[in-house]
N, C-alpha and C positions, 0 to 999 in steps of 0.2 A: 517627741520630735514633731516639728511642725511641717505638714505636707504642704508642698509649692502649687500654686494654684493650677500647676500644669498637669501635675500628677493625681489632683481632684477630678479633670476634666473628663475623662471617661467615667468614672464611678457616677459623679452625678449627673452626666446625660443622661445615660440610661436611667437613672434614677426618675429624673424631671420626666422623663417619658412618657413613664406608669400616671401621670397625673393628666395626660389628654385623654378628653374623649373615647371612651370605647375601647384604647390602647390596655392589651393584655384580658381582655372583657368579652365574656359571649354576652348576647343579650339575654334579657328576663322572660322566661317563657313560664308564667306561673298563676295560679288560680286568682282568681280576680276577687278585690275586697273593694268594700262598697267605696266612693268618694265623697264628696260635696257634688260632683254633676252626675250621680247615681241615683236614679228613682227608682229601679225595680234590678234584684242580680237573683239570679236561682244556680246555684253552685251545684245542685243534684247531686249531692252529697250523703245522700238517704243509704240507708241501708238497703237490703233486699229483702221484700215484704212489706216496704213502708209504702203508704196509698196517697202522698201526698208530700210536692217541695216550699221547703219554707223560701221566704222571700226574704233576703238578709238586706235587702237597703230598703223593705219595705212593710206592707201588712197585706200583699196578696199572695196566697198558698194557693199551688195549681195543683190539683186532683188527677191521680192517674186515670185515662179512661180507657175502655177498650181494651185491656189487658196489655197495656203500654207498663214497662217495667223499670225499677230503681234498682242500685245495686252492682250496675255493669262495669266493666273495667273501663276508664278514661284514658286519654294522653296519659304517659307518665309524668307522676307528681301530681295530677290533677284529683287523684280520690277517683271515686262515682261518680257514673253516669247516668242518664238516662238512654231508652230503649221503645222506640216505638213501633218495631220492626215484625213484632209478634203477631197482630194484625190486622186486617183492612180498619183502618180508620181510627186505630190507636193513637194517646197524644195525650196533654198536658193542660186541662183547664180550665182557670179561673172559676168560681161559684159563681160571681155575681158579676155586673154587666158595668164596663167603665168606658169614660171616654180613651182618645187615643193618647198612650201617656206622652210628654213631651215637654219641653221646657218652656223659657222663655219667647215669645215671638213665634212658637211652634217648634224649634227646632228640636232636634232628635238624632241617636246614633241606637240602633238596633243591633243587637251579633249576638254570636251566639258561635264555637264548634261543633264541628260535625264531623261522623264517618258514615259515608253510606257507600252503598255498591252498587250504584249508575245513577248517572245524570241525565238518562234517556227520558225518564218521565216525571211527572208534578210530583211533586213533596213540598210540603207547608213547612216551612222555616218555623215562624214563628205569624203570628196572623191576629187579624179582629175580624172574623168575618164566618161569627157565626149565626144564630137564629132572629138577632135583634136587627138594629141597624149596622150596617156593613161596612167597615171602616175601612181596612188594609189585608194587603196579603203581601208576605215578602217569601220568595218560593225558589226554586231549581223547577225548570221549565226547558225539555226536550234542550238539555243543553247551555243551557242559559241559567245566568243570576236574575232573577224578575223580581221587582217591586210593585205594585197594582196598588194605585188610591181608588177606594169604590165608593167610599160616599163622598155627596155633593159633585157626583161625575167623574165617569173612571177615567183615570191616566196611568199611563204604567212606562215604567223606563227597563231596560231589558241590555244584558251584556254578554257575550258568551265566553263561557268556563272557560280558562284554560286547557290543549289539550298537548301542551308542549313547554318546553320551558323549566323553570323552577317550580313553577307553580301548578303545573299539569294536574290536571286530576289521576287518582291511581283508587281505584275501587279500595274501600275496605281499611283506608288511611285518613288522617284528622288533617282536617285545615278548618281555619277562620273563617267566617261569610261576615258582612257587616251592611249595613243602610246608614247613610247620614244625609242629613238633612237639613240645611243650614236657617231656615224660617223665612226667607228672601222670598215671597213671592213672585212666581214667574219668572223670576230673573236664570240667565246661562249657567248652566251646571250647579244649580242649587242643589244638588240630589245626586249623592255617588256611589257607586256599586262596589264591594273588596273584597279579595279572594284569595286567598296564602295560605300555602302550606306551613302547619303547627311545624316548627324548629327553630331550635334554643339560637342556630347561627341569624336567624333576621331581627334586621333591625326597626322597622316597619312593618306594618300591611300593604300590600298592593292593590291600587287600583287598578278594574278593568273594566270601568266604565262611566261614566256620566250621562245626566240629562236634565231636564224641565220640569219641576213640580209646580202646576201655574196658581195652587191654591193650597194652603196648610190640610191638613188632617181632618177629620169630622165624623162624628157617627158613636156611637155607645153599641157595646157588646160585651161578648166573653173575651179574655184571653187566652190565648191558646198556641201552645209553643209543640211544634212537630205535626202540629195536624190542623185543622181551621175550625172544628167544632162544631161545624155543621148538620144538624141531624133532617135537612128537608131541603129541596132542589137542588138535589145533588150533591156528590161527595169528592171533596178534591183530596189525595193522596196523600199517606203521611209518608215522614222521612223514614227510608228507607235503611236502618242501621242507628246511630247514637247521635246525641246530642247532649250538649255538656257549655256550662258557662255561660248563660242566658242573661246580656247584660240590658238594660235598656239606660239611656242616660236622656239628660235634658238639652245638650249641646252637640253642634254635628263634632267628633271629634275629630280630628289631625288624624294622617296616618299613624304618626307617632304616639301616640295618645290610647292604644288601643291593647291586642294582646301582647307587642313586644314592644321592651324598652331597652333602652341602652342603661345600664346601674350607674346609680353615684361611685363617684372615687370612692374605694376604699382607707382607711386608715393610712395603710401603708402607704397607697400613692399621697395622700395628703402630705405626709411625712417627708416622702421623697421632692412633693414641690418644696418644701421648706428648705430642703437641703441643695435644692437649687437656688434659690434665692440666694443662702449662704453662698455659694460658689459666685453668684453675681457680683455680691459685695467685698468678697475678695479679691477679686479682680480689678474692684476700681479702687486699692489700698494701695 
């Protein structure tokens, strides 16, 4: 028997529904695989006892140093971590000395997650700024998200952590950190700060901050993820707990563009827009 288009019209709304945007969808909260604007990812993936992470979008492997550890437990679903918490001056770093990676024009998106247990003092994110030329530091500073360009003349842009909110900091829990950098020299808000709590419900990164970078990148070093590498005029602090998901890319990326995505329609919702179309064309019979 043939159903009256009236009697169609609730089955296939709800149906057409499942085929918006985000509708019936958490977002993608999941280990990061390399892209086309992917130059360097280190997924810390290692086991425990391995002294070294491979670079899966690239050919630079970072050495544990310092009794900085592989092996640790990540976000869920993320695998291993790393651990640079063991101590003073433990961290993750490059053999040999490169320039600051980056794409076309300069531009660049650095992140990386993290768990640590305060944001009271210095911890090197990820950094060039160790015994050669001194490139960058992007850090937690007494509270603050810091970015620091050190060669060719320091500028640093600086945002502070959340301490309320969704994104509040909570000791001993994973959120997102991020730098991007759009290649613009000198121009407003070329350089932004991002800082989110790891959960499957966002659909974004949040920004918490902006500023000025009035000249690209410059300088050859080590790289060095969780600690800056430093073995002479001092020692700046490594992060304080894990780190996990070390992305670097060639382009500043979109909030959306980052650790959370909203997913493609599934099959089914495809199905179901289909079945609303039929209902369309039934309607005008």
């Amino acid at each position: 028997m043939r159903m009256k288009p009236s009697t169609l019209l609730p089955i296939l709304t709800v149906a057409a529904m499942l085929t918006l945007p985000g509708a019936g969808h958490a977002a993608i909260v999941a280990p990061y695989t390399a892209d086309a604007n992917t130059l360097h990812l280190w997924n810390f993936n290692e086991a425990s006892g391995a002294t070294s992470a491979a670079d899966s979008a690239g050919s630079v492997a970072l050495v544990a140093a310092n009794n900085a550890t592989f092996g640790n437990a990540s976000f869920s679903g993320f695998g291993n971590a790393g651990s640079t918490s063991a101590a003073d001056n433990a961290g993750f770093l490059s053999t040999n000395s490169y320039a600051p990676p980056v794409g076309t024009g300069g531009a660049f998106t650095y992140e990386a997650i993290i768990n640590v247990s305060t944001i009271t003092d210095q911890q090197q994110i990820f950094s060039m700024d160790a015994n050669d030329d001194r490139a960058f530091q992007f850090r937690i500073l007494s509270g603050n998200l810091d970015f620091v360009k050190i060669g060719g003349g320091v500028e640093s842009v600086s945002a502070a952590i959340p301490t309320s909110g969704a994104d509040a900091f909570v000791a001993n829990e994973w959120f997102h950190v991020a730098v991007t950098y759009n290649g613009s020299e000198n121009t407003t808000d070329n350089l932004n700060l991002y800082w989110t709590r790891v959960d499957a419900s966002r659909t974004a990164t949040s920004l918490i901050g902006s500023g000025i970078l009035k000249a690209d990148l410059s300088g050859n070093t080590q790289i060095g993820v969780g600690n800056d590498g430093r073995t002479s005029g001092g020692q700046d602090k490594n992060i304080q707990g894990l780190i996990d998901e070390v992305r670097i890319s060639g382009i500043a990326r979109a909030s959306d563009e980052m650790l959370f995505a909203v997913p493609e329609p599934s099959s089914f919702a495809l199905i179901a827009g289909f079945l609303g179309l039929t209902w369309v064309m039934l309607r005008r019979r």
